[in-house]
N, C-alpha and C positions, 0 to 999 in steps of 0.2 A: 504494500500500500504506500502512496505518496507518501501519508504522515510518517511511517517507519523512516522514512530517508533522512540521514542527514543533512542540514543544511549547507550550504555549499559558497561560500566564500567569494564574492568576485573577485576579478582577477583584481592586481594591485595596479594595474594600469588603469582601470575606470575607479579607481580611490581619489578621495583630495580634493583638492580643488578644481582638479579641472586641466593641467599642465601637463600631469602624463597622456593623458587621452590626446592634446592637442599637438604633442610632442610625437603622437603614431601616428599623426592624420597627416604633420609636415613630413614623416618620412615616409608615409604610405604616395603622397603628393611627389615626393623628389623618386622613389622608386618607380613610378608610374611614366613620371618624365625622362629617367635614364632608360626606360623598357622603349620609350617612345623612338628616343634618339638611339635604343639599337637598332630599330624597325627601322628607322629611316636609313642606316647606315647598313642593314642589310638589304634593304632595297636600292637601293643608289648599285651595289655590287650586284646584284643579280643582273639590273638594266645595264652596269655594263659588261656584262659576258654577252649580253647581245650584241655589245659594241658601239653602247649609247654612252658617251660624254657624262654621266652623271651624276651628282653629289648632294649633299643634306644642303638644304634650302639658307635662308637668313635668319630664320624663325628666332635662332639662339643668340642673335645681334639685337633681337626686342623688335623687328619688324613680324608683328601679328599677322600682315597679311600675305607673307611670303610661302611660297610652295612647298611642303615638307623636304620636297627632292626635285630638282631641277637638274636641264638637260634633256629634256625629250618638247623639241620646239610649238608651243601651243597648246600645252598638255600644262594643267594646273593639278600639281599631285597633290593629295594628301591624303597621307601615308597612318594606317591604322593597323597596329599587331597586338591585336585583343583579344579576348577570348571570344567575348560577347559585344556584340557591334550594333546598334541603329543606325541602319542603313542612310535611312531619311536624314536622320539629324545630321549625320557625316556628309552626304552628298550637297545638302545645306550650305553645309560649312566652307565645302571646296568649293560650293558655286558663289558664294558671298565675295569669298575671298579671290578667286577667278574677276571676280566683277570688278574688284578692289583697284586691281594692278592695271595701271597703263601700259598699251602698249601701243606698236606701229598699227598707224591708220591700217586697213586691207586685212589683218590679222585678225585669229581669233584667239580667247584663251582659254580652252574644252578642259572643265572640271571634272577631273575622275578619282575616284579615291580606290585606292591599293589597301587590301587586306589579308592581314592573313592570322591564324591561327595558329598555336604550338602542332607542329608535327603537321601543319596542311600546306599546301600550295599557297601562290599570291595569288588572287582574284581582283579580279578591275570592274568598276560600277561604275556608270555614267548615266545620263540621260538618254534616253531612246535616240532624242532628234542631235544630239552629239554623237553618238555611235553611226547612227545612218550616214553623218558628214564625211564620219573618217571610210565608212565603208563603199562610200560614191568615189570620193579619190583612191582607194586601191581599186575599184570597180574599173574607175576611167583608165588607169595607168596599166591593168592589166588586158584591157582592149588594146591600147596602143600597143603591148607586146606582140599583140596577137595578130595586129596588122604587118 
């Protein structure tokens, strides 16, 4: 029965006043942000074993709306290695920040966010009508071969 049990002590870190809790939340916070920047830092090296230029973004110079990983020209990354992901919120995120950055007139800046999981592949999410863009230009360039 419940009552038989002994009571059970919490832990010593929600004791107090309040400091050790807030002391796990800033290392839970700084762990969370160096898991971020290995994600970004192993994604930068995957895209270049394809042979893509690529590197962790400015994010960590305090420019918020910078690309997680840049180098892939028109392509606004960012870059998500979590376990559990909202898709929405992140794709959000990259499209805000895609919107944010100036660039050359003619250009576009196609928000996709990179994800991946312990022990899964990367996956790429975009917008339908960004995916169909990029799928019209291999569409077209692979007619030209064909000619």
């Amino acid at each position: 029965m419940c009552h038989d049990m002994p009571l059970v002590q919490p832990p010593l870190l929600f004791q107090g006043g309040g400091g050790e809790r807030s002391d796990l939340l800033k290392k839970e916070k700084i762990n969370s942000r160096d898991k971020g920047a290995r994600g970004e830092r192993e994604l930068a090296e995957a895209l270049r074993e394809y042979g893509y230029k690529t590197r962790r973004g400015q994010q960590y110079c305090g420019d918020t709306g910078a690309a997680d990983v840049v180098g892939l020209p028109q392509i606004h990354i960012e870059c998500k290695r979590v376990e559990r992901l909202n898709l929405y919120n992140a794709i959000e995120q990259a499209k805000s920040n895609a919107e944010a950055k100036e660039i050359p007139f003619g250009e576009c800046n196609l928000p996709a966010v990179f994800h991946r999981k312990n022990k899964r592949e990367w996956l790429v999410v975009m917008p339908l009508k960004d995916w169909i863009t990029i799928y019209r230009e291999w569409e077209a360039g692979n007619a030209l071969e064909q000619e």
